[in-house]
SEGU-229993 format. One line per 4 residues: number of its first residue (from 1); for each residue x, y, z of C-alpha. Coordinates in steps of 0.5 Angstrom, whole numbers, plus 500, padded with zeros to 3 digits. Layout:
% residues N
NUM	X/Y/Z  ...
***
This chain:
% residues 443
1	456/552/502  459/550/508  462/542/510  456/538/513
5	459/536/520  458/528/518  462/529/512  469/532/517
9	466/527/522  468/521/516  474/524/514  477/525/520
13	475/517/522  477/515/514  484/519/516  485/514/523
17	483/508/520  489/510/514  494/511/520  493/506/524
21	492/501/519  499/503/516  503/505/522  505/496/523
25	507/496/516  512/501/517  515/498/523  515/492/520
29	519/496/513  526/496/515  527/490/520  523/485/516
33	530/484/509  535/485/515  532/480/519  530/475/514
37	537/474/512  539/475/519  535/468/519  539/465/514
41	534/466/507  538/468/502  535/473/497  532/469/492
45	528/466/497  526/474/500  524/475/494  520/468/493
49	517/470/500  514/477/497  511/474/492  508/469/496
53	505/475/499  504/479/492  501/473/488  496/472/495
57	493/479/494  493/478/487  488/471/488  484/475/493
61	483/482/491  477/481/487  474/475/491  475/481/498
65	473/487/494  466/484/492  466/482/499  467/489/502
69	461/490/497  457/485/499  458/484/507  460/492/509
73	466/496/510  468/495/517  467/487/517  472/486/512
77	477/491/515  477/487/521  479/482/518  484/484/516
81	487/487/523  487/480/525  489/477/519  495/482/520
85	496/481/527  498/473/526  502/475/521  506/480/524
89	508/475/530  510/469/524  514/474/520  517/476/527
93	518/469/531  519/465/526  526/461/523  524/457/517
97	522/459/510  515/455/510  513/459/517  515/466/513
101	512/464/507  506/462/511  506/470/514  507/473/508
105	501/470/506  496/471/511  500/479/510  497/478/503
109	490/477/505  490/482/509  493/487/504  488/484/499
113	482/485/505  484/492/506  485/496/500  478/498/499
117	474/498/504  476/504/509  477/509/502  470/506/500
121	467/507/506  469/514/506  467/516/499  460/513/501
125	459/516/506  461/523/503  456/522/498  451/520/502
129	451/527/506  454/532/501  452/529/495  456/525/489
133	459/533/487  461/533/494  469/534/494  474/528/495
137	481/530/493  482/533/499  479/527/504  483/522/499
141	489/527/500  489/527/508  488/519/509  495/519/505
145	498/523/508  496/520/514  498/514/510  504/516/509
149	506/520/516  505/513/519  509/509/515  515/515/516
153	513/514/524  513/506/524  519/506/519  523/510/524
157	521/507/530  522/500/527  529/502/525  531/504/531
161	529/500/536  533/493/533  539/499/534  538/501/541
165	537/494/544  543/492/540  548/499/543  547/497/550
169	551/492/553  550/485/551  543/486/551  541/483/544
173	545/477/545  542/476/552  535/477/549  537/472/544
177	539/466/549  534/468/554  529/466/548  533/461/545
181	534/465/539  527/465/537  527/474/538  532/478/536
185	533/485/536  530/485/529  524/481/532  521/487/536
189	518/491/531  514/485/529  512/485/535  510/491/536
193	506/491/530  501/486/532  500/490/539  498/496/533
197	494/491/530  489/490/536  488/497/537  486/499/529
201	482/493/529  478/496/535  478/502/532  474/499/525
205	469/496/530  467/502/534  468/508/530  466/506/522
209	459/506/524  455/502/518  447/502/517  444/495/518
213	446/492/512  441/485/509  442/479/514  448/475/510
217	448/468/508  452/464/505  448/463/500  447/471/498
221	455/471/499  457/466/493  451/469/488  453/476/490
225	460/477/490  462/473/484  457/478/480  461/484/483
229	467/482/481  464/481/474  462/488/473  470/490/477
233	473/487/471  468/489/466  470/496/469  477/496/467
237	475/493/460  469/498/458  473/505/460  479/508/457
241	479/513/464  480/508/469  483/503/464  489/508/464
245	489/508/472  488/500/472  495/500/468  499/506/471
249	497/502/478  501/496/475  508/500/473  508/503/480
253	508/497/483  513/494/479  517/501/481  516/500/488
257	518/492/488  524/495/486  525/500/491  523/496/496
261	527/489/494  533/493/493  534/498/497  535/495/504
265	541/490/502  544/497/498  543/500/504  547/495/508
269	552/494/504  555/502/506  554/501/513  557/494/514
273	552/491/519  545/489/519  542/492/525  546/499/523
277	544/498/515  537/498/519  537/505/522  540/508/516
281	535/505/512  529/507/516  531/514/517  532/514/508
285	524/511/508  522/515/513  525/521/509  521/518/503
289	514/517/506  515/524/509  516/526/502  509/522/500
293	505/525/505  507/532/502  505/529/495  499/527/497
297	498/534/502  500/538/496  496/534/491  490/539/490
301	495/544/488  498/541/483  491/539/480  490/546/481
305	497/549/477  496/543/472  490/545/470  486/538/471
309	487/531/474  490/528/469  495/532/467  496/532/475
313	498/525/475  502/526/469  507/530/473  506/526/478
317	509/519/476  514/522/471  516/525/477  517/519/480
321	520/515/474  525/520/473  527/519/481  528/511/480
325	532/512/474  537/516/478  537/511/483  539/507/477
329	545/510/474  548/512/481  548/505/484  556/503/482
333	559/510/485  560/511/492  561/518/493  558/524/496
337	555/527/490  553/519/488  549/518/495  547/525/494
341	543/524/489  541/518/489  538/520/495  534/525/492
345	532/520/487  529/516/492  525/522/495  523/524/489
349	519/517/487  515/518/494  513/526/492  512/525/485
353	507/518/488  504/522/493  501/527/489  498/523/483
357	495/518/487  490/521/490  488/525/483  488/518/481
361	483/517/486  478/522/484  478/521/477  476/513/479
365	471/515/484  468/519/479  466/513/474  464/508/479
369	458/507/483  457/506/490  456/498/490  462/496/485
373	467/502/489  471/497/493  471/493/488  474/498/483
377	479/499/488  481/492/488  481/492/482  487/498/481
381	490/494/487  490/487/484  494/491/478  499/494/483
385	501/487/487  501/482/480  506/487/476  509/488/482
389	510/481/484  512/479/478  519/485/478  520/482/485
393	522/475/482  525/477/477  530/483/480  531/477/485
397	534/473/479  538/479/475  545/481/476  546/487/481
401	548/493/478  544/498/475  540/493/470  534/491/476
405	534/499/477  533/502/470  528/496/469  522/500/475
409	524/505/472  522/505/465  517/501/466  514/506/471
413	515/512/465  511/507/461  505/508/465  506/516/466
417	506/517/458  499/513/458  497/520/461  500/524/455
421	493/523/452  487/526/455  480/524/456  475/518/455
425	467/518/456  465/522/461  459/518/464  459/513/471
429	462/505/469  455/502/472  458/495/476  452/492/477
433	450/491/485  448/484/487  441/482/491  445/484/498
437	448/490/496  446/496/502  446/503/500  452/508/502
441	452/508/509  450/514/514  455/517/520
***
């Protein structure tokens, strides 16, 4: 039975949405460690400044995710492009700790608005014209790889406008006197994720089309979204499946709040220059999204070869656990073989993330009806930023040296092995829709 043209139609849109969303936060990747401490923050206040971001998103997660559910999929992501425009221009102009905390946390909202909408948009959709049998792993798949192309697109682009602006003649001290060093080198990428941000929130507006949904009031708003976010939490309580994904979401954030803490300044350590350890670094995270987008492409396969989703996501975040823990042990060498390996490690984590993540995925949307789906996703999101955000405040604190590394590591293997055992009921988690709750949108 062939595709029905609307469902190529939302996947299409879906994987837009993802890039466009995801291409300003890879702008923002390899500048934003290197120009804060360039601003002068020291690295327990950087980490101080992630964990406003984490803790923000984690506050909010549930409160959007049932937003999303009640108001609709493209409101809510549209007020995430904005929430990410000012904090985009925050983070690239501002100077003091309260204005960078202040970015962050706005960052953090809209990371919090966004982590389910565009995804719950498209699963409905899909079922709405194909039926809830309807293939999702491929559409799921696509959208990260779209993720993840952006990211290695936006990362490289960041990484290396700070250094050409640099390179010429006086060009970036002319630039900071001109602006009285409010713009530097390293602020341009910032700047260049809010233009990006204007164009994806346009684009939610005009191309994520929803049927007219039950005029809102905040009356309906206060009674619904909390009896949405009721059932998430019940979701994860009741269901052994979605509580294994619940869990391995939150050992791959306290792996990537590693990876992403430490990697930066490890990095600049080898090149001896901020603006220099920016480019090498951005070409090094640019390599490992590539690597995520071949995860997420080939993730049907590895379904496929290992005979099941779950064994899919097994292999998958073991893969990356034992990616980390070489980044680990190679941290105190310096030599070719060392950095060789240490680079193959660092692929290794977003190869073996790509490929379980969107089994993942379909093994969730598999459970959960369409008026908890944003919902859920918060939900799988909240665990990933509250671990993350408590490894990132405590690797801050720890001494450097192989310790922080095998910490993410370890704790990214204890959430493959929660696969190891399969199973868990076979019926759909009912999450219990709110009075304004519209039916799955139509294309």
């Amino acid at each position: 039975m062939s595709e029905p043209p609307a469902a190529r139609t939302a996947r299409r849109r879906y994987v837009t949405a993802c890039a466009l969303f995801w291409l300003p936060s890879g702008l923002a990747i390899a500048p934003s460690i290197l120009l804060f401490t360039e601003r002068g923050m020291s690295l327990a206040a950087i980490a101080g400044f992630i964990a406003a971001h984490s803790f923000t998103a984690v506050v909010l997660e549930l409160p959007t995710g049932g937003l999303s559910d009640v108001l609709g999929r493209r409101v809510v992501l549209a007020a995430a492009g904005l929430l990410n425009l000012t904090a985009f221009l925050l983070q690239g102009l501002g100077t003091t700790p309260w204005v960078l905390t202040c970015g962050l946390t706005l960052m953090g909202a809209a990371r919090a608005l966004s982590s389910g909408p565009a995804e719950a948009w498209y699963v409905d959709t899909v079922h709405a014209h194909s039926g809830p049998d309807a293939d999702l792993r491929t559409g799921l798949a696509r959208g990260n790889t779209a993720m993840s192309a952006a990211l290695a697109a936006g990362t490289l682009l960041g990484g290396a406008v700070p250094w050409l602006l640099t390179s010429g003649p006086g060009v970036g001290t002319r630039l900071s006197e001109v602006t009285s060093g409010l713009v530097l080198p390293l602020s341009i990428p910032f700047l260049l994720a809010a233009c990006f941000e204007v164009v994806f929130t346009v684009y939610v507006l005009t191309a994520l089309r929803e049927p007219p949904r039950p005029a809102a009031t905040l009356r309906g708003v206060l009674r619904g979204v909390p009896a949405t976010v009721a059932g998430g939490l019940r979701l994860g309580a009741r269901d052994t499946l979605v509580r294994r994904v619940l869990l391995s979401a939150g050992a791959v954030g306290s792996a990537l709040a590693t990876i992403e803490l430490l990697t930066p300044g490890r990095v600049a350590g080898l090149t001896g220059a901020s603006e220099s350890g920016a480019v090498v670094f951005a070409a090094l995270a640019c390599a490992g999204f590539l690597c995520s987008a071949l995860g997420s492409h080939l993730a049907p396969l590895v379904a496929r070869l290992a005979r099941g989703g779950e064994r899919a996501v097994l292999a998958g975040l073991a893969s990356s656990a034992c990616g980390v823990l070489l980044l680990g042990v190679t941290v105190t060498s310096t030599g070719a073989t060392a950095t060789a390996l240490a680079a193959t490690g660092y692929g290794l984590v977003y190869l073996g993330l790509g490929a379980a993540g969107p089994n993942e995925n379909d093994l969730l949307h598999r459970r959960v009806p369409a008026a908890g789906r944003a919902t859920a996703l918060s939900v799988q999101s909240l665990a990933l930023q509250l671990v993350g955000a408590a490894t990132g405040l405590l690797v801050g604190v720890l001494p450097p040296g192989p310790i922080p590394w095998l910490l993410g590591g370890t704790v990214l293997l204890a959430g493959a092995f929660l696969w190891l055992r399969r199973g868990g009921t076979g019926t759909t988690t009912t999450v219990p829709p709110s009075q304004s709750v519209a039916s799955p949108p139509h294309v």
